[in-house]
N, C-alpha and C positions, 0 to 999 in steps of 0.2 A: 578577600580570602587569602589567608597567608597560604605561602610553598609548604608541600610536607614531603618528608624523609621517601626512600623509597621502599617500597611494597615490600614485605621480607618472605612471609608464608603463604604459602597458595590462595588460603582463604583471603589474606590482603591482596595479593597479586588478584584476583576474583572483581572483589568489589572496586580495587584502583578501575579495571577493566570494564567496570561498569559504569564508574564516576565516567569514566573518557567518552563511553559510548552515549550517556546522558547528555551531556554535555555538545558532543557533536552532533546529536539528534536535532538539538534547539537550535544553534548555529546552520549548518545544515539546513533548513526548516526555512531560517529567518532571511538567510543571505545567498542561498544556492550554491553547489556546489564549485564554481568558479570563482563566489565573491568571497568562498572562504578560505582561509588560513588556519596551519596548524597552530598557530599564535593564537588565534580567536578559539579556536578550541584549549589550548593549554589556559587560558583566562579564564574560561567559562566553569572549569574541573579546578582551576587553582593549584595547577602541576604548572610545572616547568616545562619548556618546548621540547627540551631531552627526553621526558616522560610517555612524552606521547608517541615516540618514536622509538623507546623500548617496548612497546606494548603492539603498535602499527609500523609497518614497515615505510607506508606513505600514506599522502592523502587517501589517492584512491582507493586502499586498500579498507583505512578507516570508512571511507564513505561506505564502500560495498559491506563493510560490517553492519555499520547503519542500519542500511535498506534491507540487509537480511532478515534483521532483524522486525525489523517493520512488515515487510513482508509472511515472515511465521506467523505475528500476532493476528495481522491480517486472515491470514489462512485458518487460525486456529480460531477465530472467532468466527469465522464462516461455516467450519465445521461441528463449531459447538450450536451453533444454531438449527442449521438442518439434523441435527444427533436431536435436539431438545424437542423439534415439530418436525418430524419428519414430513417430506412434501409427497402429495397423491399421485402427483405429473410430472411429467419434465418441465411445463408449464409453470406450476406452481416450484417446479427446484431451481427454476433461472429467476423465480419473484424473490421465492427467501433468501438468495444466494445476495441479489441486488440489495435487497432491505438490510441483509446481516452487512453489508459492506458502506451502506448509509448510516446505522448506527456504530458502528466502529469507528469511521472516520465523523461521525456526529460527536463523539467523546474524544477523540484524537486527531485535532487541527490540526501539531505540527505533522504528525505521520503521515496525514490527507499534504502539504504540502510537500510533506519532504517524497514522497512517490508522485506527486503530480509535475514537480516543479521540474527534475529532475529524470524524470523516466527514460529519455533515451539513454541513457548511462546506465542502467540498468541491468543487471541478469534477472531480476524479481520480471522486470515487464517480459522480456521473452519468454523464459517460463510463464508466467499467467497468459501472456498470448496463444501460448504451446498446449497449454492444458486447456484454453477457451475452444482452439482449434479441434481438441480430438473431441470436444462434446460436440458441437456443431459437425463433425464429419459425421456423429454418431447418431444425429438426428437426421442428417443426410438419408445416412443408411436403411432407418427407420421410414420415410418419407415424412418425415414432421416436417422438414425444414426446405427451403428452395435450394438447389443445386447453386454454385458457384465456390469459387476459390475457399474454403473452409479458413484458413490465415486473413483472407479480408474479409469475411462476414465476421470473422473475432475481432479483427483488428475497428471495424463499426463498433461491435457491440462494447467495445473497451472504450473509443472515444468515447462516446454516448454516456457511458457510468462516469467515466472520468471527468469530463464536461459538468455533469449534473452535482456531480460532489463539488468541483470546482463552486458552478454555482451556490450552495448548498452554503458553502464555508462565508457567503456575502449577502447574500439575501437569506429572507425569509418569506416562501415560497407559500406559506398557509397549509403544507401539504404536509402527512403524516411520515415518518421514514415507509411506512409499508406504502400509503398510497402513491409515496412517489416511487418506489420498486413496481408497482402495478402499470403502472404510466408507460416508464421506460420500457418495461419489458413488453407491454403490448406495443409500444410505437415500434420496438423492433419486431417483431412478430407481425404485426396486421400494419404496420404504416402509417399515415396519420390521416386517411380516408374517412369519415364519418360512412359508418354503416346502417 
């Protein structure tokens, strides 16, 4: 891919800005955040190493664009789902939450990597931990849920999904997106006891 000129009107400045962020998604993705280079990103967009650094101030800055962005779509596909079948229970809103987040990341490998590979780096994981914590305080409150640290019951329930997409992204499980949001969320909920 040849070098091009740089971005003159907003709407170019726009899309340059998305070629970058494309670009760094996949790298990113492929190589983590340590193994990459603003070079491999300027390759990948077919800009100049200058380019990328008109646009991002550094890496980490581009990275946490990244993730934000992964993270919204993330978000936005979770809440387009519970919007589409709304759930009857808290029960069933921790099943369709888990299922909308298996098929997201069912359709979106490098995203499933680039939030997995890289998470403690992250503001996306502390918020999703932050917002996993005040449901589970709130199931607390309700008595749905056992009493203990509200941050490490999230902070399980977040391995757990994350774990399972991990897997998810190498095997093939024989299990449906929904049936394995059922699974998880009852092994967190009931345990893994035969009743």
């Amino acid at each position: 891919m040849s070098k091009r000129r740089r971005a003159g009107t907003e709407e170019d400045k726009a899309a340059r800005r998305a070629e970058l962020l494309a670009a760094a998604r996949s790298v990113f993705a492929r190589k983590g955040f340590h193994g990459t280079t603003i070079a491999d990103v300027a390759r990948g967009a077919g800009a100049s190493y200058g380019t990328v650094y008109w646009y991002f101030d550094s890496k980490e800055a581009l990275f946490d664009a990244v993730v934000e962005a992964e993270g919204e779509a993330l978000q936005a596909a979770v809440l387009d789902a519970l919007a589409e079948d709304p759930p009857a229970d808290p029960d069933d809103a921790l099943a369709h939450t888990v299922q909308a987040v298996f098929e997201h990341f069912g359709r979106n490998h490098e995203g499933a990597r680039l939030l997995l590979r890289d998470s403690s780096r992250t503001h996306f994981a502390g918020r999703f931990l932050s917002g996993l914590a005040a449901i589970v305080a709130d199931g607390q409150d309700h008595g749905r849920l056992r009493a203990g640290p509200p941050e490490v019951i999230a902070y399980a329930f977040a391995s757990l999904v994350g774990q399972f997409v991990e897997r998810r992204l190498h095997h093939d499980d024989g299990l449906t997106d929904a049936e394995a949001a059922v699974f998880v969320v009852g092994t967190l909920l009931d345990g893994l006891r035969a009743r």
